[in-house]
The first five atom37 places (N, CA, C, CB, O) and aatype in JSON, in Angstrom:
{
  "aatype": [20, 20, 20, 20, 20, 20, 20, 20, 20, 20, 20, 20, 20, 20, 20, 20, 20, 20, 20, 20, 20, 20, 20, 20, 20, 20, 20, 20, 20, 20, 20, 20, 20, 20, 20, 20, 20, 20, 20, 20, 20, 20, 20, 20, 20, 20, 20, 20, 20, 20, 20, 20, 20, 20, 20, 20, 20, 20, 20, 20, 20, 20, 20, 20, 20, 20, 20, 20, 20, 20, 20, 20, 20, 20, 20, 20, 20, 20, 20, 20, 20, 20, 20, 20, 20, 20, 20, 20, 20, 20, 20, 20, 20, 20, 20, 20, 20, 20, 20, 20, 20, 20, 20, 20, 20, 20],
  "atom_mask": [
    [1, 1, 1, 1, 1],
    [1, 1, 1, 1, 1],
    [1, 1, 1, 1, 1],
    [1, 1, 1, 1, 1],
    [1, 1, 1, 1, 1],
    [1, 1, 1, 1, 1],
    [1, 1, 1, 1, 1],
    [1, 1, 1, 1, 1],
    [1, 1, 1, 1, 1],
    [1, 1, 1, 1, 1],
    [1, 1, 1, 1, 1],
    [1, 1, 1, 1, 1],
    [1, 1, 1, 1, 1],
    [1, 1, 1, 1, 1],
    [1, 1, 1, 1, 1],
    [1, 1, 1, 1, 1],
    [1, 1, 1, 1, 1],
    [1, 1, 1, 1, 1],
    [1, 1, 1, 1, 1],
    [1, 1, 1, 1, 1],
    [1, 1, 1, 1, 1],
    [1, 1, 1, 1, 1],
    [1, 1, 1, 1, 1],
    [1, 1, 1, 1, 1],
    [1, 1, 1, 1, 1],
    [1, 1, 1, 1, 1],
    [1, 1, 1, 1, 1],
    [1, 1, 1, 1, 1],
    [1, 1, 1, 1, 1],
    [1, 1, 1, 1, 1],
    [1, 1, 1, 1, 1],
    [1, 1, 1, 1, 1],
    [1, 1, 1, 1, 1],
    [1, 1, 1, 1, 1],
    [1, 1, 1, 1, 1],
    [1, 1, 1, 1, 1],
    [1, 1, 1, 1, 1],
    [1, 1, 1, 1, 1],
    [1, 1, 1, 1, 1],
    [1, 1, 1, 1, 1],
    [1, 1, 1, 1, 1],
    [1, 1, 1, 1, 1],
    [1, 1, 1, 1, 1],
    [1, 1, 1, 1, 1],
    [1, 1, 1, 1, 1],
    [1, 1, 1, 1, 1],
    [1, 1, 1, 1, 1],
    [1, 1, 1, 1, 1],
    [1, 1, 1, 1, 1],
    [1, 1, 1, 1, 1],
    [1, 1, 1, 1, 1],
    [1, 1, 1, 1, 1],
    [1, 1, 1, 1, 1],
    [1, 1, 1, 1, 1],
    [1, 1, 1, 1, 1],
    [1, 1, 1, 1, 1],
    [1, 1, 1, 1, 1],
    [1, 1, 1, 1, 1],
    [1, 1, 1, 1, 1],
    [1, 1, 1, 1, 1],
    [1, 1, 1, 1, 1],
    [1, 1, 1, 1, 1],
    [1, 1, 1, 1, 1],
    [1, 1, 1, 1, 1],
    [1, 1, 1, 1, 1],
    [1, 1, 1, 1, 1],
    [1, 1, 1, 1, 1],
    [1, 1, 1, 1, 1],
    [1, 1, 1, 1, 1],
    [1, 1, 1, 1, 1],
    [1, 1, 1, 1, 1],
    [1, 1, 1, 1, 1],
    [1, 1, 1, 1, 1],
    [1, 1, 1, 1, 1],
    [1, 1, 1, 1, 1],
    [1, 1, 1, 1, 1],
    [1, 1, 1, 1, 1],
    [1, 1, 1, 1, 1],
    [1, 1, 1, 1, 1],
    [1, 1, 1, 1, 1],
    [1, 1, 1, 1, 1],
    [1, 1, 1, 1, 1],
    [1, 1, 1, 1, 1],
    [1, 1, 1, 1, 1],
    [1, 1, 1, 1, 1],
    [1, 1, 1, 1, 1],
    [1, 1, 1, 1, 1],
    [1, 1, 1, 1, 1],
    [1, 1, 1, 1, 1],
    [1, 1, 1, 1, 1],
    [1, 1, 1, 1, 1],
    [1, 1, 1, 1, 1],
    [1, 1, 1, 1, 1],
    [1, 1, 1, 1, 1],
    [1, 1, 1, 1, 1],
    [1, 1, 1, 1, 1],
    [1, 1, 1, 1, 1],
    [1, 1, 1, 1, 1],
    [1, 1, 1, 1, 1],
    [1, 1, 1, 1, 1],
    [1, 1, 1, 1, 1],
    [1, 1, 1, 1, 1],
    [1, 1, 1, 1, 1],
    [1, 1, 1, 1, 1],
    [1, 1, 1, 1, 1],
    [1, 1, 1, 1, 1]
  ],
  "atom_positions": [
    [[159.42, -120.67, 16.99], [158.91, -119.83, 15.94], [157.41, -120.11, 15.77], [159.67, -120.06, 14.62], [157.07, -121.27, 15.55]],
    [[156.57, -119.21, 15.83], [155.5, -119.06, 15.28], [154.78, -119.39, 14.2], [155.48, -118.35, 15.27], [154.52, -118.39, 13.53]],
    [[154.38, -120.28, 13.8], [153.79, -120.77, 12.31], [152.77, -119.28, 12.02], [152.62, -122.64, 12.44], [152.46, -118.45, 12.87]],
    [[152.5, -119.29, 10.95], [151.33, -118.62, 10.29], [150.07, -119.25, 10.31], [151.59, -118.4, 8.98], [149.05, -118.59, 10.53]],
    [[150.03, -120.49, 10.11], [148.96, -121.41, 10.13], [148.08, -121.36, 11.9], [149.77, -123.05, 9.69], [146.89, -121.58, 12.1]],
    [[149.35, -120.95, 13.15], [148.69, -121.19, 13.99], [148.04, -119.24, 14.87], [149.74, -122.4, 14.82], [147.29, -118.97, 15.81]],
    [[148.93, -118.33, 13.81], [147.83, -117.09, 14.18], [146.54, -116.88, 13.33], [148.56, -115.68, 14.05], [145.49, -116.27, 13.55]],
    [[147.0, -117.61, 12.29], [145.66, -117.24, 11.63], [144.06, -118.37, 12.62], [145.99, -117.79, 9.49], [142.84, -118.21, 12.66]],
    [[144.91, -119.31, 13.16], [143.82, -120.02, 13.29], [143.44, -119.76, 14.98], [144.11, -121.6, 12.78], [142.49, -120.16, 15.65]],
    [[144.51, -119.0, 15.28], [144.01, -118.03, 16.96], [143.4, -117.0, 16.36], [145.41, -117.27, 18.21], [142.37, -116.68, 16.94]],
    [[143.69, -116.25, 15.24], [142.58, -114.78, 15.08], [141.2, -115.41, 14.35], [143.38, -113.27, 13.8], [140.49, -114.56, 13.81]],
    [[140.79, -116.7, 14.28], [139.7, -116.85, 14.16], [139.02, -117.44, 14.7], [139.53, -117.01, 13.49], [137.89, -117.75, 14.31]],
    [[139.7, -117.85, 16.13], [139.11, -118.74, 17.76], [138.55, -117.32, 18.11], [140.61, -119.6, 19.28], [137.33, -117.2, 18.16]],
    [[139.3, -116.28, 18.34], [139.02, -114.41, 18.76], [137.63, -114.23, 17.46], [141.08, -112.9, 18.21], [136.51, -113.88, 17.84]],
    [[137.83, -114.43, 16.42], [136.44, -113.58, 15.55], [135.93, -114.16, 15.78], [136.12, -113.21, 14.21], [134.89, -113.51, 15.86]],
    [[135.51, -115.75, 16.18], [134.25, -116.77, 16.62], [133.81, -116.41, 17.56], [134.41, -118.12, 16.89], [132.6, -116.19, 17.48]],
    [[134.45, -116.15, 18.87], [134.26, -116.3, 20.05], [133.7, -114.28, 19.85], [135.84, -117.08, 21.1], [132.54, -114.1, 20.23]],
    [[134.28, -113.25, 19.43], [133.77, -111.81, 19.56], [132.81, -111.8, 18.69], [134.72, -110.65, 19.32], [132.06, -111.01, 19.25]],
    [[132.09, -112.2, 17.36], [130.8, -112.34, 16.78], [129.44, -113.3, 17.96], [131.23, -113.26, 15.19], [128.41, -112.67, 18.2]],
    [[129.56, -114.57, 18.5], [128.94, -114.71, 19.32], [129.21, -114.31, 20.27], [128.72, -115.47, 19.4], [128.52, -114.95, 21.06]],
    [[129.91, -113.49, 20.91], [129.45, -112.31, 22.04], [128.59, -111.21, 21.85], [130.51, -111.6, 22.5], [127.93, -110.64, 22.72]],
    [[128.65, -110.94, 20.46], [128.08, -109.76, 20.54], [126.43, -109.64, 20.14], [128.93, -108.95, 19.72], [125.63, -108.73, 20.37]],
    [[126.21, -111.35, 19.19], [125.21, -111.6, 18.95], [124.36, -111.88, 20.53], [125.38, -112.63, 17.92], [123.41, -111.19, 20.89]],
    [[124.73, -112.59, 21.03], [124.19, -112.95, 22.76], [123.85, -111.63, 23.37], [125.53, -113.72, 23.9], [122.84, -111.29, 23.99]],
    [[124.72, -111.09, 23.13], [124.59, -109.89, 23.87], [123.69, -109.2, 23.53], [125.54, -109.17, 23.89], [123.0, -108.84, 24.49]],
    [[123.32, -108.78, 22.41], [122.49, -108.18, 21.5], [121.22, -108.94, 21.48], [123.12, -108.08, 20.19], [120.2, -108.41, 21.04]],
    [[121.21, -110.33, 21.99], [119.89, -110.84, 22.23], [119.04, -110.7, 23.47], [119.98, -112.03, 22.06], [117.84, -110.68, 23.71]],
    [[120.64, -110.59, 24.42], [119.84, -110.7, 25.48], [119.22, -108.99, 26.04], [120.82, -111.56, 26.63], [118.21, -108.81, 26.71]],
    [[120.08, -108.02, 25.56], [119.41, -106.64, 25.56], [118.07, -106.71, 24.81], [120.36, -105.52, 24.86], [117.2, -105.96, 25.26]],
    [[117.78, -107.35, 23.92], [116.48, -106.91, 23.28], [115.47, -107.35, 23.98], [116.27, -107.34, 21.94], [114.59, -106.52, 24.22]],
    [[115.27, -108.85, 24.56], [114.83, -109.78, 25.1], [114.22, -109.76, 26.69], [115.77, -110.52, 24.88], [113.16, -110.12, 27.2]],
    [[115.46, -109.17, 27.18], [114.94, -108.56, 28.92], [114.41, -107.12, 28.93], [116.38, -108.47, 30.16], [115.01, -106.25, 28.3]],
    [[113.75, -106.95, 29.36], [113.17, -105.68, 30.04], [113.79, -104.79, 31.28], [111.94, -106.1, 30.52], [113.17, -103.84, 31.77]],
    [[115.15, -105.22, 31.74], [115.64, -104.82, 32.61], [117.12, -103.77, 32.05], [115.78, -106.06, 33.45], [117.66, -103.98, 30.96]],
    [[117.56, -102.75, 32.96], [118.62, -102.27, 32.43], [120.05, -103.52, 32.79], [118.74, -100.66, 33.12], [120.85, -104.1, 32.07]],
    [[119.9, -103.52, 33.6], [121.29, -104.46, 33.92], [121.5, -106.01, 33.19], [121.26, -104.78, 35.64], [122.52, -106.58, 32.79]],
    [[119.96, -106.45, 33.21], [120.01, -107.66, 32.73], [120.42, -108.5, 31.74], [119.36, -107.8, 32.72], [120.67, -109.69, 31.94]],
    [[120.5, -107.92, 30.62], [121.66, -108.26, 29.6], [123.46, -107.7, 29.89], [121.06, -107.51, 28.13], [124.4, -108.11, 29.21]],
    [[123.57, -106.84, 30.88], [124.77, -107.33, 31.06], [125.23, -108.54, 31.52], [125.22, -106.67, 31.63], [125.92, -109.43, 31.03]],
    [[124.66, -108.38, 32.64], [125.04, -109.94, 33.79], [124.48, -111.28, 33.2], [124.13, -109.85, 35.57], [124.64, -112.39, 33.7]],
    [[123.68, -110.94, 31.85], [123.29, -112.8, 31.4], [124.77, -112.47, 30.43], [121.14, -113.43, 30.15], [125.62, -113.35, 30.59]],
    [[125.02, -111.79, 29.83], [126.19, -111.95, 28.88], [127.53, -111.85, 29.53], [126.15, -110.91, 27.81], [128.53, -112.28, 28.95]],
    [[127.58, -111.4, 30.52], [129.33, -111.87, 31.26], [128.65, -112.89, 31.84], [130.4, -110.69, 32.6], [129.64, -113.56, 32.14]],
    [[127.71, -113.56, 32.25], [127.92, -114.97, 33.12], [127.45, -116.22, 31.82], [126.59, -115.02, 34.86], [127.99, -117.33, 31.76]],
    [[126.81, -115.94, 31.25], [126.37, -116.63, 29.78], [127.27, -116.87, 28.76], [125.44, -115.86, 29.07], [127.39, -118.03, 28.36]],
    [[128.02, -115.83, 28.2], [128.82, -116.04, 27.12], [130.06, -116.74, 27.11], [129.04, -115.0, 26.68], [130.54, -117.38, 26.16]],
    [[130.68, -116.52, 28.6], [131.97, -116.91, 28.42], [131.94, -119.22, 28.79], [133.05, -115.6, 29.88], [132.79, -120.11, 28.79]],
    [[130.68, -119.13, 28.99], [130.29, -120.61, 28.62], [130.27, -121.03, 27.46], [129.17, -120.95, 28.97], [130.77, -122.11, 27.13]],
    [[129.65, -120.19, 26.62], [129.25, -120.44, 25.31], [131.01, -120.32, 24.55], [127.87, -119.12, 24.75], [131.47, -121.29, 23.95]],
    [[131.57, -119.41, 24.66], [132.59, -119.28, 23.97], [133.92, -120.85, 24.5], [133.03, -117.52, 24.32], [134.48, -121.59, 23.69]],
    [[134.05, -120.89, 25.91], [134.74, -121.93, 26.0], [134.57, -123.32, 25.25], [134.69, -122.06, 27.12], [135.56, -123.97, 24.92]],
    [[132.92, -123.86, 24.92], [132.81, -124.31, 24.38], [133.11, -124.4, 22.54], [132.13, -124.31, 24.97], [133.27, -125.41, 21.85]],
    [[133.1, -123.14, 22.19], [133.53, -123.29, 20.86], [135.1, -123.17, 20.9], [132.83, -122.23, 19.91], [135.63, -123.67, 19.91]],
    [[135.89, -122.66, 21.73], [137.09, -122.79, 21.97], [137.77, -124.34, 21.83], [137.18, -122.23, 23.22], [138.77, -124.75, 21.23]],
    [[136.76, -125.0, 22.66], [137.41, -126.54, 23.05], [136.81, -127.12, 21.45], [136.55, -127.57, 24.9], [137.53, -127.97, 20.92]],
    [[135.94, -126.84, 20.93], [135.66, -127.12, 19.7], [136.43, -126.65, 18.35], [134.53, -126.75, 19.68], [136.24, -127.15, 17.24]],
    [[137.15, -125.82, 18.59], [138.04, -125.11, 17.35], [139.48, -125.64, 17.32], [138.18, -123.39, 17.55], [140.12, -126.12, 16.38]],
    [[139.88, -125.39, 18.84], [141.33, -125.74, 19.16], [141.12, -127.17, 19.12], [141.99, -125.16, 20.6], [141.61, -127.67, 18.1]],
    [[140.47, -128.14, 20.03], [140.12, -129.33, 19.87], [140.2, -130.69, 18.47], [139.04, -128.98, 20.2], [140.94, -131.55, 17.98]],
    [[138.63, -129.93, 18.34], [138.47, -131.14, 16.91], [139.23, -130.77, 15.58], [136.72, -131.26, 16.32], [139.96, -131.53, 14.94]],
    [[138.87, -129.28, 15.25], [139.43, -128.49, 14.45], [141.35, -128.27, 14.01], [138.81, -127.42, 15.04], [141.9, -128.05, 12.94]],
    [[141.94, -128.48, 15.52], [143.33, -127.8, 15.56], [143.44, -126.71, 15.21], [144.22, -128.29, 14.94], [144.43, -126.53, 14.5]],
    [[142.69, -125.65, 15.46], [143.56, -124.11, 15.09], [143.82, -123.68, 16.37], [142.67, -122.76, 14.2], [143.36, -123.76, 17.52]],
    [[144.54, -123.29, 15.87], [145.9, -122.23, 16.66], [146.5, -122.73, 17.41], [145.65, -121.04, 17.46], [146.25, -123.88, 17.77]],
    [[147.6, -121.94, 17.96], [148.56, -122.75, 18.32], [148.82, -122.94, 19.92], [149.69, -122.26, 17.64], [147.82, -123.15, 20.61]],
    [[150.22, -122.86, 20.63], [150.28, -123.02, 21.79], [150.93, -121.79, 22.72], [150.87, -124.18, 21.84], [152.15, -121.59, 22.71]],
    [[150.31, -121.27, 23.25], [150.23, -120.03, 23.49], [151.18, -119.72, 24.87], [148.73, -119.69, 23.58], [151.47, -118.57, 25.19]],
    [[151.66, -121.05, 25.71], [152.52, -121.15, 26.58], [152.09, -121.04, 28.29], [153.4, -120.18, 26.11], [152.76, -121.36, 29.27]],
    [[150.92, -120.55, 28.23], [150.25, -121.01, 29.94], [149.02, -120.83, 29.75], [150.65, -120.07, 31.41], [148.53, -120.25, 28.79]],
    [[148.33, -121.42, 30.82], [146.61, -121.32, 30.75], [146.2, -119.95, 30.51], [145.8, -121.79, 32.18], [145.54, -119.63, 29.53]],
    [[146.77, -118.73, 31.85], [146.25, -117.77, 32.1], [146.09, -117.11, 30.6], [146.97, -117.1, 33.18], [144.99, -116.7, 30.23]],
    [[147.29, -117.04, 29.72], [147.07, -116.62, 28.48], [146.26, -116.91, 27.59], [147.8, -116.71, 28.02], [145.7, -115.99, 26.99]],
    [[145.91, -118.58, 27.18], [145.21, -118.57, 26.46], [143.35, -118.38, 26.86], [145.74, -119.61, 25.9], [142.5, -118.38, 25.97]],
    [[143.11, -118.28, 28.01], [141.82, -117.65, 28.67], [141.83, -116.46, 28.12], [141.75, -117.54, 30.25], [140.85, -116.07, 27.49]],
    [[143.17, -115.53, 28.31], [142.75, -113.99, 27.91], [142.95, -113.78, 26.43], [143.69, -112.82, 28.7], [142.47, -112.82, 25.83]],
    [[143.55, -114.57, 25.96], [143.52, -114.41, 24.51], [142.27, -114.57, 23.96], [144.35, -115.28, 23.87], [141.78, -113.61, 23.35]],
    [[141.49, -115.93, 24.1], [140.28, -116.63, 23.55], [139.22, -116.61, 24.18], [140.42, -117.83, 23.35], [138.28, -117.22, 23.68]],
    [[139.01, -115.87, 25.52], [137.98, -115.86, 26.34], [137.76, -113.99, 26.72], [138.42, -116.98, 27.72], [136.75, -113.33, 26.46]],
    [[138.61, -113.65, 27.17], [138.54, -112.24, 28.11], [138.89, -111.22, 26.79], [139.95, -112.13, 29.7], [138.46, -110.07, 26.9]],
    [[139.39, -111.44, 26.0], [139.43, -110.05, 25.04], [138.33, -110.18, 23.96], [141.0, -109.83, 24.2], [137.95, -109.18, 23.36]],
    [[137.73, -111.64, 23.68], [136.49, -111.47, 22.63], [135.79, -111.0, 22.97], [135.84, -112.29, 22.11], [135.27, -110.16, 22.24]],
    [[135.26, -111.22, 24.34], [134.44, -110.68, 25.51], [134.39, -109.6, 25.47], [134.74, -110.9, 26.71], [133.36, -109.09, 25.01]],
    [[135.11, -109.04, 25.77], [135.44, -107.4, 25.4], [135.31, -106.96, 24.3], [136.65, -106.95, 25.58], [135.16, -105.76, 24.54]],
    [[135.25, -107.08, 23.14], [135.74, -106.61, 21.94], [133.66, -106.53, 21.7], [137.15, -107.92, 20.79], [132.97, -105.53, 21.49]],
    [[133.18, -108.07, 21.86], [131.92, -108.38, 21.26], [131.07, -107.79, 22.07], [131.61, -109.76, 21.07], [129.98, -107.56, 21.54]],
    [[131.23, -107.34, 23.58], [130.19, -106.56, 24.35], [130.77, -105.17, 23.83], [130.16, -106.8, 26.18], [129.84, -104.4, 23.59]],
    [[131.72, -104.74, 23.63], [132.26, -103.62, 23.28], [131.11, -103.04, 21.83], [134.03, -104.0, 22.93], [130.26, -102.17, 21.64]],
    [[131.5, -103.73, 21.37], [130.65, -103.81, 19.56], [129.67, -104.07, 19.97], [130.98, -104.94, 18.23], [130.47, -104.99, 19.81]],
    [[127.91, -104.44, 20.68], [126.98, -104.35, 21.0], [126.86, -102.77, 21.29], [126.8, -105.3, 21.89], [126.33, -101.91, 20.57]],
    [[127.65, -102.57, 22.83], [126.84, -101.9, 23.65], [127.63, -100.81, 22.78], [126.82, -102.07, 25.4], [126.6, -100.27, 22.37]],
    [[128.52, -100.15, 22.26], [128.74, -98.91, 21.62], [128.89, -98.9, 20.1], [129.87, -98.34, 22.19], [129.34, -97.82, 19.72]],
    [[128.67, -99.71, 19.18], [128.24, -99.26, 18.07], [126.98, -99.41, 17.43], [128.94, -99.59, 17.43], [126.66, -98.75, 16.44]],
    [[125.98, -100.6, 18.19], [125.56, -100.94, 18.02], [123.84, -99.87, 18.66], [126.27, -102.05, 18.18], [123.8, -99.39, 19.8]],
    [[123.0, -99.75, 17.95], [122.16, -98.41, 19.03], [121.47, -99.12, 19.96], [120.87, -97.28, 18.25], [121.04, -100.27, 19.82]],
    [[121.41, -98.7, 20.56], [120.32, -99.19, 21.85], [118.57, -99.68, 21.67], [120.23, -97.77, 22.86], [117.8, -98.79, 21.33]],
    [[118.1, -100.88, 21.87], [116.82, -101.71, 21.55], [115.91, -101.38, 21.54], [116.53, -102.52, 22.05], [115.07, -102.04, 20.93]],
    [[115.52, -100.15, 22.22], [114.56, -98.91, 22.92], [114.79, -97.91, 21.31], [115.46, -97.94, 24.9], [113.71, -97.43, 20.98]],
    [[115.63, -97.65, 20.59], [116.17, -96.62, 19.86], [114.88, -97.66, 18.53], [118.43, -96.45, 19.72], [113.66, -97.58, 18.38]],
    [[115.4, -98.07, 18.2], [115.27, -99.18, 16.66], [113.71, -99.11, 16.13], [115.62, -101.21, 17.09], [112.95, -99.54, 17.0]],
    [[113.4, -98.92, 15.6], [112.07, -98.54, 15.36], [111.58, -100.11, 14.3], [112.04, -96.71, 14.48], [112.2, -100.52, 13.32]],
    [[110.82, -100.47, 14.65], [110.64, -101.57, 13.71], [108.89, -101.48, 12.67], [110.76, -103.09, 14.87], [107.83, -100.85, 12.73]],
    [[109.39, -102.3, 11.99], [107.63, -102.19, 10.89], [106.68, -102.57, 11.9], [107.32, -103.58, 9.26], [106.79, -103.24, 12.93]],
    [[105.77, -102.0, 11.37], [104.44, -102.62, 11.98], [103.84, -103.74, 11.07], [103.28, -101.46, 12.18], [103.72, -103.97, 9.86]],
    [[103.5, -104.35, 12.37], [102.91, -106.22, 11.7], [101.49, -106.04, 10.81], [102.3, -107.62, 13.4], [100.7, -105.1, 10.9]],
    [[101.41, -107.01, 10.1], [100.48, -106.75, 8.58], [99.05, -107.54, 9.53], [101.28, -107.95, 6.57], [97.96, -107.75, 8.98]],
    [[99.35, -107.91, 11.06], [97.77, -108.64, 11.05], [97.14, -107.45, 12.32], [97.74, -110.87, 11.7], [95.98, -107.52, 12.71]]
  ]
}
């Protein structure tokens, strides 16, 4: 049986891990000058960054629970935040070129 204690603390390994995807992501589009280049730093970049807060949540923390083979908990905590947080950049989010910003006071 499933505790409650251990989905709530997998749906917030998933909102950690899909908020810093989407922030990365969103940095690294603003940041490069290239079209492709914030894709390929954020699929080869993020999913570093996220394992690490993974081994840090599940780890020191204990949330969530045991999910029953590797391959799963990769796609649970790695491959669908991924998705979700490049998802939420690149389509709700407008494009870096779009954003009009203030002009500087010097």
């Amino acid at each position: 049986m499933v505790a409650v204690v251990d989905v709530i603390g997998l749906l917030v390994i998933v909102l950690a891990n899909s908020v810093v995807t989407a922030l990365m992501t969103r940095f690294f589009r603003v940041r490069l000058n290239t079209k492709w280049g914030g894709l390929v730093y954020a699929v080869l970049l993020c999913p570093v960054v996220m394992f690490v807060i993974v081994l840090v949540l599940s780890g020191i923390f204990s949330l969530g629970g045991n999910l029953g083979s590797r391959s799963l908990a990769l796609l649970v905590t790695i491959a669908i935040p991924l998705a979700i947080g490049m998802t939420f950049d690149y389509v709700w989010m407008p494009a870096p070129d779009e954003v009009e910003l203030p002009q500087s006071m010097g």
